[in-house]
CHARMM internal coordinates of N, CA and C (Angstrom, degrees):
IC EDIT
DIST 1 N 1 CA 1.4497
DIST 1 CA 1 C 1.5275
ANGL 1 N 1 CA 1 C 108.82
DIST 1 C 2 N 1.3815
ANGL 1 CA 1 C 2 N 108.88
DIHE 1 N 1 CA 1 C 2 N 133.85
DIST 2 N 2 CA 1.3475
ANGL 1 C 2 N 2 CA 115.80
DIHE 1 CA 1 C 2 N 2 CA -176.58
DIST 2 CA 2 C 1.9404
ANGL 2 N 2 CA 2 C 119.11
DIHE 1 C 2 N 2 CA 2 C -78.41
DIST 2 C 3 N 1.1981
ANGL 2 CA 2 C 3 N 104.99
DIHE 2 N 2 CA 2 C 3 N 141.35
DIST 3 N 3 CA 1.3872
ANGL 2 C 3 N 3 CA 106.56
DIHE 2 CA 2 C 3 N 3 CA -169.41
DIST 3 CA 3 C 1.2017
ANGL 3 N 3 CA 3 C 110.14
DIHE 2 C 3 N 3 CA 3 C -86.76
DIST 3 C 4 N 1.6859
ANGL 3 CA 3 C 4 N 128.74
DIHE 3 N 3 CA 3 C 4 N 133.42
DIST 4 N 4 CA 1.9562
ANGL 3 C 4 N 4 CA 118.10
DIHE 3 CA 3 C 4 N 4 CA -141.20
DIST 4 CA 4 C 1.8483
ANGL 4 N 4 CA 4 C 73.10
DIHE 3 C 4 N 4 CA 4 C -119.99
DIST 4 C 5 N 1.4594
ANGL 4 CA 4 C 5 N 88.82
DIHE 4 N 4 CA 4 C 5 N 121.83
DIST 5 N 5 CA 1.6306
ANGL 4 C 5 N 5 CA 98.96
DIHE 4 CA 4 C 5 N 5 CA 143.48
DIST 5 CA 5 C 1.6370
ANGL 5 N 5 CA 5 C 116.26
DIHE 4 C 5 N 5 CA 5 C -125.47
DIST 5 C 6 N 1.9720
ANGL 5 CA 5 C 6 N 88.66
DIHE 5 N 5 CA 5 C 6 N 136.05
DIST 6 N 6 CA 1.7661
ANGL 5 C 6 N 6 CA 106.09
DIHE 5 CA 5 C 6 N 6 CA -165.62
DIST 6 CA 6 C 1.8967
ANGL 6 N 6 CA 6 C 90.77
DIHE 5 C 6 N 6 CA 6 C -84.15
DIST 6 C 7 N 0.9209
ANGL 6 CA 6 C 7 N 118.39
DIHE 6 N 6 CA 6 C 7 N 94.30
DIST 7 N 7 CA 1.5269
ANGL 6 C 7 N 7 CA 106.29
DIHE 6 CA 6 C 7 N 7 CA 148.35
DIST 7 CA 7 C 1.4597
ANGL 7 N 7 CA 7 C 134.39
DIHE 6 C 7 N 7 CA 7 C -92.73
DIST 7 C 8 N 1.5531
ANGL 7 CA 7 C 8 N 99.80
DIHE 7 N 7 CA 7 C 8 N 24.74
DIST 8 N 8 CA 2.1057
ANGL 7 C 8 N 8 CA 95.79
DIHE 7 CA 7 C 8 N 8 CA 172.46
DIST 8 CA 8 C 0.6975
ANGL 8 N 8 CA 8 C 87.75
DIHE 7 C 8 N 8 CA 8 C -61.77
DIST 8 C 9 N 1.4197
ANGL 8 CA 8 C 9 N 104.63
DIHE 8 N 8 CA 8 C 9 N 150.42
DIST 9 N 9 CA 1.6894
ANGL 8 C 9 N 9 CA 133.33
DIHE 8 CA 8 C 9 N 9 CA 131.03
DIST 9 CA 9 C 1.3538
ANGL 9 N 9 CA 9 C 104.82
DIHE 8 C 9 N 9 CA 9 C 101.28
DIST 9 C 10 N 1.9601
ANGL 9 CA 9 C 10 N 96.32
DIHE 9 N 9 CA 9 C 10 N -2.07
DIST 10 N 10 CA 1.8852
ANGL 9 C 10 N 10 CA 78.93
DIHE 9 CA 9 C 10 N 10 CA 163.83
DIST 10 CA 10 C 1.5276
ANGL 10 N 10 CA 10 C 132.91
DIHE 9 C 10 N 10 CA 10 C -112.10
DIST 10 C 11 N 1.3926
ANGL 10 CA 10 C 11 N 147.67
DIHE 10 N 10 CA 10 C 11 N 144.84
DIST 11 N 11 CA 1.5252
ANGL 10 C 11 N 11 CA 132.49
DIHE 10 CA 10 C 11 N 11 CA -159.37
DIST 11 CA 11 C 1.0205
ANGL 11 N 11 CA 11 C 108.95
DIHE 10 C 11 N 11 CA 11 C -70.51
DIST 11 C 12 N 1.8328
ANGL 11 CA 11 C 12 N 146.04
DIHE 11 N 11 CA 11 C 12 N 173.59
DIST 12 N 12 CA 0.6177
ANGL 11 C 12 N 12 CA 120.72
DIHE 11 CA 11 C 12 N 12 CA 130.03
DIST 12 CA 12 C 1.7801
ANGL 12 N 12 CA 12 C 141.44
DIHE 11 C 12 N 12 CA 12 C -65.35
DIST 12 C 13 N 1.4124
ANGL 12 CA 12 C 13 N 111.40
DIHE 12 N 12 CA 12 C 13 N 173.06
DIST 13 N 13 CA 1.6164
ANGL 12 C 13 N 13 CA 130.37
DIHE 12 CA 12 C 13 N 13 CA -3.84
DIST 13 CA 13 C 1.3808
ANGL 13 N 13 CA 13 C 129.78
DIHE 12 C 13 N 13 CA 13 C -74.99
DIST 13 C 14 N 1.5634
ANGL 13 CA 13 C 14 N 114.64
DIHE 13 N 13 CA 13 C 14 N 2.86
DIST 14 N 14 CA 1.3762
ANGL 13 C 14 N 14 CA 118.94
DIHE 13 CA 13 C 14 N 14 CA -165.64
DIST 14 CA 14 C 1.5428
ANGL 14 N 14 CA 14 C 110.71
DIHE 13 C 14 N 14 CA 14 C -49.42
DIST 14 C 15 N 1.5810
ANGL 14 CA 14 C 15 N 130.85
DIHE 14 N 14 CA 14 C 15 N -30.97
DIST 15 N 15 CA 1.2128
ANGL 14 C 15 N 15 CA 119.97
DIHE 14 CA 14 C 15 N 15 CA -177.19
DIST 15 CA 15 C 1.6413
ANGL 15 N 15 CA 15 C 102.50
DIHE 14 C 15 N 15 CA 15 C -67.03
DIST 15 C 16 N 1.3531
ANGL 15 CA 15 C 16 N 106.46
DIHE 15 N 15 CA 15 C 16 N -54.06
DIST 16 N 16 CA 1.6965
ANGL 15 C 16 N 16 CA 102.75
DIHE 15 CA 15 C 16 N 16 CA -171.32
DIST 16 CA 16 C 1.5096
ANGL 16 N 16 CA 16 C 109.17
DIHE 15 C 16 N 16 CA 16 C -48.72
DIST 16 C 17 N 1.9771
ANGL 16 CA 16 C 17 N 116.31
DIHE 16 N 16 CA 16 C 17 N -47.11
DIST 17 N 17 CA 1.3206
ANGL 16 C 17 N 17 CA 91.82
DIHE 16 CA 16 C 17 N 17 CA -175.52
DIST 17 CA 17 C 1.4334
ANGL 17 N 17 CA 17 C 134.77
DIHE 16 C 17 N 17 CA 17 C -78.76
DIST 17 C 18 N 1.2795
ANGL 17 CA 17 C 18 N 122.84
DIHE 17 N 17 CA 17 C 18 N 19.80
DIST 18 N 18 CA 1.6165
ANGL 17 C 18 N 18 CA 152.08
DIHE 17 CA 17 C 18 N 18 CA -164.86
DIST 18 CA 18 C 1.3420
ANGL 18 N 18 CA 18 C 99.03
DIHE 17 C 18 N 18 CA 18 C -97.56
DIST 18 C 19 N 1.6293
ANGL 18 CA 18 C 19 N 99.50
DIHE 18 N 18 CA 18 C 19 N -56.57
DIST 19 N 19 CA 1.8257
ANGL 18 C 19 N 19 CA 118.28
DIHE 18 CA 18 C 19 N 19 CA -164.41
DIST 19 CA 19 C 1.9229
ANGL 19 N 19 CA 19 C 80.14
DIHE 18 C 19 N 19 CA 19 C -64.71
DIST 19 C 20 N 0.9387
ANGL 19 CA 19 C 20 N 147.54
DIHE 19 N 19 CA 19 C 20 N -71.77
DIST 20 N 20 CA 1.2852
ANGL 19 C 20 N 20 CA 164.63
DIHE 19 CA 19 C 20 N 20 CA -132.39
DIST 20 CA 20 C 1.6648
ANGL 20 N 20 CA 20 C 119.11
DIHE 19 C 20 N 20 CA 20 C -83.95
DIST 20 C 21 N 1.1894
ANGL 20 CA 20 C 21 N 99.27
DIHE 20 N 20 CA 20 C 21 N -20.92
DIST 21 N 21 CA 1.4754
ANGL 20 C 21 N 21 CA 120.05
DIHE 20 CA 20 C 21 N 21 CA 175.08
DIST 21 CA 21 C 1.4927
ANGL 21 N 21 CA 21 C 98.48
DIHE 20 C 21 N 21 CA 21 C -87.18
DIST 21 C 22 N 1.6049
ANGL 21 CA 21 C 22 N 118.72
DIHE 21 N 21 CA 21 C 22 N -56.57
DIST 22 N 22 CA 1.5729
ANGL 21 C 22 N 22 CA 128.02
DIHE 21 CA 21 C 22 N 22 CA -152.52
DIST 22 CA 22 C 1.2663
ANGL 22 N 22 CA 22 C 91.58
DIHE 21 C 22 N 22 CA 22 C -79.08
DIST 22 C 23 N 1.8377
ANGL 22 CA 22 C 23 N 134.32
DIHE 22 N 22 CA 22 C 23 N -22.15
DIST 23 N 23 CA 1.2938
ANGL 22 C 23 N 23 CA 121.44
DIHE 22 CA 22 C 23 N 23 CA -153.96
DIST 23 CA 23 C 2.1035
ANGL 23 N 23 CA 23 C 92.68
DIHE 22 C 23 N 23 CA 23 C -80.78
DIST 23 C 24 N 1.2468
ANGL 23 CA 23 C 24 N 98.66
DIHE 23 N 23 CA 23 C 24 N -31.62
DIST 24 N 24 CA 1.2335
ANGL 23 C 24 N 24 CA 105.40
DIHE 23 CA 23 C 24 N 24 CA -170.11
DIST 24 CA 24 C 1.5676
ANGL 24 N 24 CA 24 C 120.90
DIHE 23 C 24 N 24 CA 24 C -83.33
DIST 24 C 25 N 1.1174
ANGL 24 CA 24 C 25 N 102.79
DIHE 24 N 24 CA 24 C 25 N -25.69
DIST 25 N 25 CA 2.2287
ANGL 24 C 25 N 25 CA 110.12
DIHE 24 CA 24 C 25 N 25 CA 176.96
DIST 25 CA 25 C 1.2773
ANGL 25 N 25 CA 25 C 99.68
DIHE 24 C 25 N 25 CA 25 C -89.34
DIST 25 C 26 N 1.3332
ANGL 25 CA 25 C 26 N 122.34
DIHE 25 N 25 CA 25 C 26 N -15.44
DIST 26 N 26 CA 2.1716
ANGL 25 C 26 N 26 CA 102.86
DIHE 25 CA 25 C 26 N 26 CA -165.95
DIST 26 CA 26 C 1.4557
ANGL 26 N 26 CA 26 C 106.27
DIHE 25 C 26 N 26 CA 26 C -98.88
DIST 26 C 27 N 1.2882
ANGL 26 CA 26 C 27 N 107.01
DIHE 26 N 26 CA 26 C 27 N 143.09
DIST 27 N 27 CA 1.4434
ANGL 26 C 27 N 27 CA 102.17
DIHE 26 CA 26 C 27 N 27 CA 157.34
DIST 27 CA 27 C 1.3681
ANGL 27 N 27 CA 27 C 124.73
DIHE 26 C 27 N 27 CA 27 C -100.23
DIST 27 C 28 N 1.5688
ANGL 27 CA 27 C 28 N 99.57
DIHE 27 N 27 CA 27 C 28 N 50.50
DIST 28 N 28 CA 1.5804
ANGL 27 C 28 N 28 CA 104.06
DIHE 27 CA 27 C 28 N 28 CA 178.24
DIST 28 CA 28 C 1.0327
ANGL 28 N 28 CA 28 C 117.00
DIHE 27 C 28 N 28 CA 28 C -114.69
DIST 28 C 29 N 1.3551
ANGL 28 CA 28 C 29 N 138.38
DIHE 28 N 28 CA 28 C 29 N 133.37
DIST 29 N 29 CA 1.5794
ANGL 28 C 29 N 29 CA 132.60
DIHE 28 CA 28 C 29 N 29 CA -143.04
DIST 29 CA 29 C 2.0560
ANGL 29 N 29 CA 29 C 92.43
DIHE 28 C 29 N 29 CA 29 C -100.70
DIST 29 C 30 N 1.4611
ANGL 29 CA 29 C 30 N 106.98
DIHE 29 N 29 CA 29 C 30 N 19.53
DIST 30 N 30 CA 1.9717
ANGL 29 C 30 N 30 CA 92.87
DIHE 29 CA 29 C 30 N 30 CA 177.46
DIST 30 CA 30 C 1.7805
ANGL 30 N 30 CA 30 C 94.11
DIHE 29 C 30 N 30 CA 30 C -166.00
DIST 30 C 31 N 1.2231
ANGL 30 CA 30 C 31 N 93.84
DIHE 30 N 30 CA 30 C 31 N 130.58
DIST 31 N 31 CA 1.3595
ANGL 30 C 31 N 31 CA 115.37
DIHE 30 CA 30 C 31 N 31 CA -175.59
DIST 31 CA 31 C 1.3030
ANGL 31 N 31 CA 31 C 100.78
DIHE 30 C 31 N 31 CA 31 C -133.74
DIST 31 C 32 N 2.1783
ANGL 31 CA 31 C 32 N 107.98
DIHE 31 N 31 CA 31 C 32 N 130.35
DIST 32 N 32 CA 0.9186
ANGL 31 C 32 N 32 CA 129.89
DIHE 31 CA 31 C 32 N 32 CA -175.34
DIST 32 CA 32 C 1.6383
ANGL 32 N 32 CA 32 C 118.35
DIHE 31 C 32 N 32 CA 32 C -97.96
DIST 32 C 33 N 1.3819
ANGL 32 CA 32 C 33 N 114.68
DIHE 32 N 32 CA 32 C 33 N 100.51
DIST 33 N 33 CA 1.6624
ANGL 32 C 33 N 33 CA 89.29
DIHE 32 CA 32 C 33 N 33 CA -159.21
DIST 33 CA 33 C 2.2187
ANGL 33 N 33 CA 33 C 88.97
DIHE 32 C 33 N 33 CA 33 C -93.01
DIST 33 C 34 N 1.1168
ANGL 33 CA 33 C 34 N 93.32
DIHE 33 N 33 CA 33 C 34 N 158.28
DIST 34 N 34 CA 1.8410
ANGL 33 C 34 N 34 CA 101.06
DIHE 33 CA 33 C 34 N 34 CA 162.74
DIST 34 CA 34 C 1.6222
ANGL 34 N 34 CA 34 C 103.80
DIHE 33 C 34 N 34 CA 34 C -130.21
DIST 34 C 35 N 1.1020
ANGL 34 CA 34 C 35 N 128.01
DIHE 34 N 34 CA 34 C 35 N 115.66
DIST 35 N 35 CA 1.3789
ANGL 34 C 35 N 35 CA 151.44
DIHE 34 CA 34 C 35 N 35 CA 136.34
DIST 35 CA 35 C 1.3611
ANGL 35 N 35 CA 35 C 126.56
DIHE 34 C 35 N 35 CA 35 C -69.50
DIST 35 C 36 N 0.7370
ANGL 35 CA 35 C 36 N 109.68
DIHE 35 N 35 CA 35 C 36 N 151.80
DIST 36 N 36 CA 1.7947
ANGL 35 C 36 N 36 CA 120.07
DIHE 35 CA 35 C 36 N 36 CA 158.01
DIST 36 CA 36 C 1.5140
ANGL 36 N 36 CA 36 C 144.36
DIHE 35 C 36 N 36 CA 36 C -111.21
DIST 36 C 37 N 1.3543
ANGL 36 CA 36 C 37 N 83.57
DIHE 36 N 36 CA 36 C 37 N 4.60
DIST 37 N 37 CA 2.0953
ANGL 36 C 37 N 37 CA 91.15
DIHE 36 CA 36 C 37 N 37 CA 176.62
DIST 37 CA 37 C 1.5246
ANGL 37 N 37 CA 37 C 92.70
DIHE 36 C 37 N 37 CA 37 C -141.99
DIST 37 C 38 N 1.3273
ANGL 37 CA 37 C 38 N 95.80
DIHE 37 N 37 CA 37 C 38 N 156.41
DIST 38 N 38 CA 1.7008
ANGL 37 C 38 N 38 CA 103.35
DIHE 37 CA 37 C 38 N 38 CA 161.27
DIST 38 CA 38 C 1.5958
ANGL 38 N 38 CA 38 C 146.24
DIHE 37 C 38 N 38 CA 38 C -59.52
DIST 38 C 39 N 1.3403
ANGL 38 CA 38 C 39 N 95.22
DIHE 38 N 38 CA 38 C 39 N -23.41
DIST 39 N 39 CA 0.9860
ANGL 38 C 39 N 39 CA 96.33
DIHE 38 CA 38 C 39 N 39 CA -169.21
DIST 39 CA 39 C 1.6050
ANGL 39 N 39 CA 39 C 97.92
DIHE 38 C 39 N 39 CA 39 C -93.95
DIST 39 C 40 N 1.3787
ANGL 39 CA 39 C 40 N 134.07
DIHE 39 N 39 CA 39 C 40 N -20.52
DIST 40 N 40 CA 1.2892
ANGL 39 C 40 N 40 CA 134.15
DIHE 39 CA 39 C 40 N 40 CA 161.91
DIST 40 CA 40 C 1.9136
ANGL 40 N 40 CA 40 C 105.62
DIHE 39 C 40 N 40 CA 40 C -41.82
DIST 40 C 41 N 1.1449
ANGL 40 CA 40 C 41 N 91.92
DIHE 40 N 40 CA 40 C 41 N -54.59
DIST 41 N 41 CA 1.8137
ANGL 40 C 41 N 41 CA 105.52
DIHE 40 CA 40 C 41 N 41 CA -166.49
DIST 41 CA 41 C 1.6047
ANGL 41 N 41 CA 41 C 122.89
DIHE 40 C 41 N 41 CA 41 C -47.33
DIST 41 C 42 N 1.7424
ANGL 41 CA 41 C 42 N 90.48
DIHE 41 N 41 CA 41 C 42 N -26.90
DIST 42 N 42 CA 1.4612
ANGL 41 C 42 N 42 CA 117.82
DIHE 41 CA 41 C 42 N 42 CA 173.50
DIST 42 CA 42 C 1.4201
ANGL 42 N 42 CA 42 C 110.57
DIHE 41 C 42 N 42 CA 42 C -74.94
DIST 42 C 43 N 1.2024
ANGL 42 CA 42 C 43 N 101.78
DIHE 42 N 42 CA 42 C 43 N -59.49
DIST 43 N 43 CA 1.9185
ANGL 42 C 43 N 43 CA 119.85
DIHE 42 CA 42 C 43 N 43 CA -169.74
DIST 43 CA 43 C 1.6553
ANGL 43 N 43 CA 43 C 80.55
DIHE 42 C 43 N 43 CA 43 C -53.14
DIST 43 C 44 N 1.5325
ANGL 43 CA 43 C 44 N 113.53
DIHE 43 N 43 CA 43 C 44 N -81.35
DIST 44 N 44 CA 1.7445
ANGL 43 C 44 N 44 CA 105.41
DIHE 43 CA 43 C 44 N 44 CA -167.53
DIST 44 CA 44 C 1.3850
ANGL 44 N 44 CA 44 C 108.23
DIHE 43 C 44 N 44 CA 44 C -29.39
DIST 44 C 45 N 1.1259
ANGL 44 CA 44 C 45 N 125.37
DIHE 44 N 44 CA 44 C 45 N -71.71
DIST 45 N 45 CA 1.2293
ANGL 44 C 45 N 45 CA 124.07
DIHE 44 CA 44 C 45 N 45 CA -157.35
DIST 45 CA 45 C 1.5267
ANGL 45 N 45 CA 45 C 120.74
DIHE 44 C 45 N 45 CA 45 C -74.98
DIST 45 C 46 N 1.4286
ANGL 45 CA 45 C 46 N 129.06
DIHE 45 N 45 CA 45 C 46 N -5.62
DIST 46 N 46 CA 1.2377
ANGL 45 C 46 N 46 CA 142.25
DIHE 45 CA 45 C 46 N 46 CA 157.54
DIST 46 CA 46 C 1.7316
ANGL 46 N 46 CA 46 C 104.02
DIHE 45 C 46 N 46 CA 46 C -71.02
DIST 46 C 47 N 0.7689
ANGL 46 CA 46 C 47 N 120.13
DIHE 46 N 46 CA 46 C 47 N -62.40
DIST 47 N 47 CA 1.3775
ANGL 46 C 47 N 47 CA 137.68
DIHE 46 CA 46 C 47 N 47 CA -179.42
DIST 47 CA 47 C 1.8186
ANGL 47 N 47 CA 47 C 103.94
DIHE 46 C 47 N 47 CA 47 C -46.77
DIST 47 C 48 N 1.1800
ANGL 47 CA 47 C 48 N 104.36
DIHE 47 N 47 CA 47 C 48 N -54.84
DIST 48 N 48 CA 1.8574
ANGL 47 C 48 N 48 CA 101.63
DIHE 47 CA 47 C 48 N 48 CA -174.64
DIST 48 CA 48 C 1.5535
ANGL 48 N 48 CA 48 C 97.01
DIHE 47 C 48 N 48 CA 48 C -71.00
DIST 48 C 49 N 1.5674
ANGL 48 CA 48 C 49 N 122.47
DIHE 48 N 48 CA 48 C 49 N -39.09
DIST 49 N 49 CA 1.4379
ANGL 48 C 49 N 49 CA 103.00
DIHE 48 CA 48 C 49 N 49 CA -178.38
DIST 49 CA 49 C 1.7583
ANGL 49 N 49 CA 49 C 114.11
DIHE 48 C 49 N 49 CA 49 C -64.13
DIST 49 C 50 N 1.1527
ANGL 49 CA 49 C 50 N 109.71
DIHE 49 N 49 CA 49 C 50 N -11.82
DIST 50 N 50 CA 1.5811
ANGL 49 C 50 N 50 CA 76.43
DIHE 49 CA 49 C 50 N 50 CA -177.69
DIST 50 CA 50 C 1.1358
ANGL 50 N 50 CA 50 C 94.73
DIHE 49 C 50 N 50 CA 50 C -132.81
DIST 50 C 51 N 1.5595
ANGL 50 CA 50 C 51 N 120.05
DIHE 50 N 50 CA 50 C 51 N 64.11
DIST 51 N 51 CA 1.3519
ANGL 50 C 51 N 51 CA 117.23
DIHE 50 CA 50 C 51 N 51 CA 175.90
DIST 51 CA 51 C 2.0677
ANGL 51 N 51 CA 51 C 73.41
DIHE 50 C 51 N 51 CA 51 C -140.66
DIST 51 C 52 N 1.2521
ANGL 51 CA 51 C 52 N 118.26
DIHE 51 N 51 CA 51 C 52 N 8.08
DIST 52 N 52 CA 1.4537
ANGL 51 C 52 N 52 CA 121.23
DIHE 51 CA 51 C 52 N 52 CA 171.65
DIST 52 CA 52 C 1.4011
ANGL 52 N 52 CA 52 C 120.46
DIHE 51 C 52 N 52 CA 52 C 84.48
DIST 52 C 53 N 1.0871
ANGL 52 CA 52 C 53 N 96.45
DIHE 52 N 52 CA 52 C 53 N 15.45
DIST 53 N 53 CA 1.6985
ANGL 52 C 53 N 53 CA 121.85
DIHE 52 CA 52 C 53 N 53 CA 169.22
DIST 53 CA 53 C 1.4893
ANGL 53 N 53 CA 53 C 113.04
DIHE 52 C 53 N 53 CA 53 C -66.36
DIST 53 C 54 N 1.4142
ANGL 53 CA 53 C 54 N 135.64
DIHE 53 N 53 CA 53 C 54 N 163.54
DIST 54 N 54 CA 1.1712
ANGL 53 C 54 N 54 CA 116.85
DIHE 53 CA 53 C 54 N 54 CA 134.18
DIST 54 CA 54 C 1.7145
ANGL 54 N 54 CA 54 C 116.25
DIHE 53 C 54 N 54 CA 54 C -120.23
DIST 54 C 55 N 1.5024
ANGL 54 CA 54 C 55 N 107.13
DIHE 54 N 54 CA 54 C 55 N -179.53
DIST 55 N 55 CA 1.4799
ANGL 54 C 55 N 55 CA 97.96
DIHE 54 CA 54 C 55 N 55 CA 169.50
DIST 55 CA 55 C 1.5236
ANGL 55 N 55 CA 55 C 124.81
DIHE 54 C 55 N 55 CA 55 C -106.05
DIST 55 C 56 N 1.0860
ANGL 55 CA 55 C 56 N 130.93
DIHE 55 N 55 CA 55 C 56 N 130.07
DIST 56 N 56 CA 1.4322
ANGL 55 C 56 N 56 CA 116.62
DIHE 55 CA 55 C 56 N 56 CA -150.28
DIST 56 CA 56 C 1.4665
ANGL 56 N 56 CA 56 C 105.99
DIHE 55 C 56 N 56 CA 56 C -130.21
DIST 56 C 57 N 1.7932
ANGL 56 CA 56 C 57 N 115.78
DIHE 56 N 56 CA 56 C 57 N -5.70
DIST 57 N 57 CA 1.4130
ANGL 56 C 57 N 57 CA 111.86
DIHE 56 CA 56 C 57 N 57 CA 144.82
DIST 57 CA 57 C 1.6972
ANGL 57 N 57 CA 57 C 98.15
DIHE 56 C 57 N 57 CA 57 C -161.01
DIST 57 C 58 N 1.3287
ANGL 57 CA 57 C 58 N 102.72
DIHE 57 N 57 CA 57 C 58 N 153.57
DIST 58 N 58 CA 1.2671
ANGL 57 C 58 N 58 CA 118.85
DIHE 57 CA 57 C 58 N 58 CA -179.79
DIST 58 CA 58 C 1.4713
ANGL 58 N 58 CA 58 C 106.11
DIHE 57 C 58 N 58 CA 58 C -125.61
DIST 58 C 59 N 0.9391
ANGL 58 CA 58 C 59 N 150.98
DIHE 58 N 58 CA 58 C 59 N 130.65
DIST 59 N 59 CA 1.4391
ANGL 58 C 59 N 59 CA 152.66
DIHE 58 CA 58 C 59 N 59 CA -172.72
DIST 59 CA 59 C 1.3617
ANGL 59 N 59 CA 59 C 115.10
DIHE 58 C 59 N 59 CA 59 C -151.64
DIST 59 C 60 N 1.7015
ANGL 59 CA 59 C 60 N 121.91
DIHE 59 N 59 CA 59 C 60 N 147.26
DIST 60 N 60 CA 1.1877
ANGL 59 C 60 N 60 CA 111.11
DIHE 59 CA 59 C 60 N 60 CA 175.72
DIST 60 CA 60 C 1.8208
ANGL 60 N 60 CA 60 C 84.60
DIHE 59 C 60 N 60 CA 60 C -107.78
DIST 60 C 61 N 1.6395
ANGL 60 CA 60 C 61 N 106.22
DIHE 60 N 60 CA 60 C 61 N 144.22
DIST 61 N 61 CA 1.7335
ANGL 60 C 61 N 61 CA 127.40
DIHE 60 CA 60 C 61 N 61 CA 167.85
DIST 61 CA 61 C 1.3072
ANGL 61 N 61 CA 61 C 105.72
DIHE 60 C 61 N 61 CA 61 C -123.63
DIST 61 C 62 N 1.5933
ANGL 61 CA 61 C 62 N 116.53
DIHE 61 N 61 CA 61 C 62 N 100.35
DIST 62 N 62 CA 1.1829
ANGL 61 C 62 N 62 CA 137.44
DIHE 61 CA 61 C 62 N 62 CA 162.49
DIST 62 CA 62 C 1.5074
ANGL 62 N 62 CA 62 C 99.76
DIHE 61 C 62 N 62 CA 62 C 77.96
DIST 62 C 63 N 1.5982
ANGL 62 CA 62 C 63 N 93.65
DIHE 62 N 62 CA 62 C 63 N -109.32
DIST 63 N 63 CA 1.4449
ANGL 62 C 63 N 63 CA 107.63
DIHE 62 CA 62 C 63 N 63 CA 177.73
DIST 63 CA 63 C 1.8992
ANGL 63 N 63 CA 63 C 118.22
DIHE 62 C 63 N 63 CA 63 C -80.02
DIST 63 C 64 N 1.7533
ANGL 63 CA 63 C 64 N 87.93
DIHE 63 N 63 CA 63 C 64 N -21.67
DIST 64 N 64 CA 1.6246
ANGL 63 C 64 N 64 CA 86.27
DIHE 63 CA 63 C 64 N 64 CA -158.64
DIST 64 CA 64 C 1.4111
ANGL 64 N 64 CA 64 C 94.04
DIHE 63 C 64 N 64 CA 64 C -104.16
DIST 64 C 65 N 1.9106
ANGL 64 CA 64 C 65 N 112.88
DIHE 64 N 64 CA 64 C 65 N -172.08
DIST 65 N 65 CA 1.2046
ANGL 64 C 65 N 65 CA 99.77
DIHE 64 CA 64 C 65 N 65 CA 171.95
DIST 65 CA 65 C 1.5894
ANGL 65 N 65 CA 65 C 99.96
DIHE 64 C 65 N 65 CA 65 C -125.79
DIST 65 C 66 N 1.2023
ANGL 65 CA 65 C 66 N 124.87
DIHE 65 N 65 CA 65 C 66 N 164.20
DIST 66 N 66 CA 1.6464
ANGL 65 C 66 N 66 CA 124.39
DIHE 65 CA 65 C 66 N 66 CA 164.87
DIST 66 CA 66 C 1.3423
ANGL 66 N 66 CA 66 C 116.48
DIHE 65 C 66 N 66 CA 66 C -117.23
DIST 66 C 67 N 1.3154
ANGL 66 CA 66 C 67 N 93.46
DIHE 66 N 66 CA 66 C 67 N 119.98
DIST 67 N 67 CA 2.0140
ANGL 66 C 67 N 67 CA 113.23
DIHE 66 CA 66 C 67 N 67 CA 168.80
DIST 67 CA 67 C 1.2572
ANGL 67 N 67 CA 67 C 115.75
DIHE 66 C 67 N 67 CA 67 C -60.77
DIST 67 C 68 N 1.0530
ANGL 67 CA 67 C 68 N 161.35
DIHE 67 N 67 CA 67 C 68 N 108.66
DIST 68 N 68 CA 1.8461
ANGL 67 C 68 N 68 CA 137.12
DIHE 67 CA 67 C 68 N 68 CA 145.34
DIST 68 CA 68 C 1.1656
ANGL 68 N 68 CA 68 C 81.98
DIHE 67 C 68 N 68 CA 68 C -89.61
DIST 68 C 69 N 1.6785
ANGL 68 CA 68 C 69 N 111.35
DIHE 68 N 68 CA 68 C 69 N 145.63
DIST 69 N 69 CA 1.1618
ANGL 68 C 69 N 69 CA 150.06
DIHE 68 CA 68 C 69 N 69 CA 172.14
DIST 69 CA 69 C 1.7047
ANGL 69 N 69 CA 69 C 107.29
DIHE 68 C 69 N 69 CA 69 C -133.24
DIST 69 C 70 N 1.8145
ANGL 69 CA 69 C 70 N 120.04
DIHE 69 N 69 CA 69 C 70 N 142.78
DIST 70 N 70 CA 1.1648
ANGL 69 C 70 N 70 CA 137.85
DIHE 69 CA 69 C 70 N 70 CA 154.65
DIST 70 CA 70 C 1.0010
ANGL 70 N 70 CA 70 C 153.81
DIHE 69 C 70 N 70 CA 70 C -138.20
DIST 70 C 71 N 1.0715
ANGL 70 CA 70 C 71 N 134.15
DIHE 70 N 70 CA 70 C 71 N 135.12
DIST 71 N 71 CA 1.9569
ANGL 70 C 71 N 71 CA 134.65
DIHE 70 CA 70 C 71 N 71 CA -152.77
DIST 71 CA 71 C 1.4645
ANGL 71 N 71 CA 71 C 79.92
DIHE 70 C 71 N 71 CA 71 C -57.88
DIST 71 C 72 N 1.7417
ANGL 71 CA 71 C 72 N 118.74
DIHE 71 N 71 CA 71 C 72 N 143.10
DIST 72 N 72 CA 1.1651
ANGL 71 C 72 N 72 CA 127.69
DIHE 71 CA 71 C 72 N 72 CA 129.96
DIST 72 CA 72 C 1.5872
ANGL 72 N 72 CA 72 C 142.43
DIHE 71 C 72 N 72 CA 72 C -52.94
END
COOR INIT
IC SEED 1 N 1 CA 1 C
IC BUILD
């Protein structure tokens, strides 16, 4: 089960540095990020690829969007 981080409602970079903190303390190989703008969705997901992540779904939900992210 993937570990859900809520980042609505925050600007960047606060989602990336959240996404970036959690990629590094969990030992959970899938992290769920939720954003709310696009350009967050990018930053997250730029950010997990080259921190050796990959992205393994990107989706827009309603208003927001959802990251899954996974350890390589």
């Amino acid at each position: 089960m993937a570990l859900t981080l809520d980042a609505r409602g925050l600007a960047c970079p606060q989602p990336v540095l959240l996404t970036m903190e959690a990629m590094k303390s969990t030992d959970n190989s899938e992290i769920e990020v939720l954003v709310d703008n696009e350009a967050s969705r990018e930053n997250v997901s730029r950010a997990a690829v080259t921190q050796g992540w990959r992205v393994t779904e990107s989706v827009e939900a309603g208003d927001d969007f959802k990251v899954l992210i996974k350890r390589k």
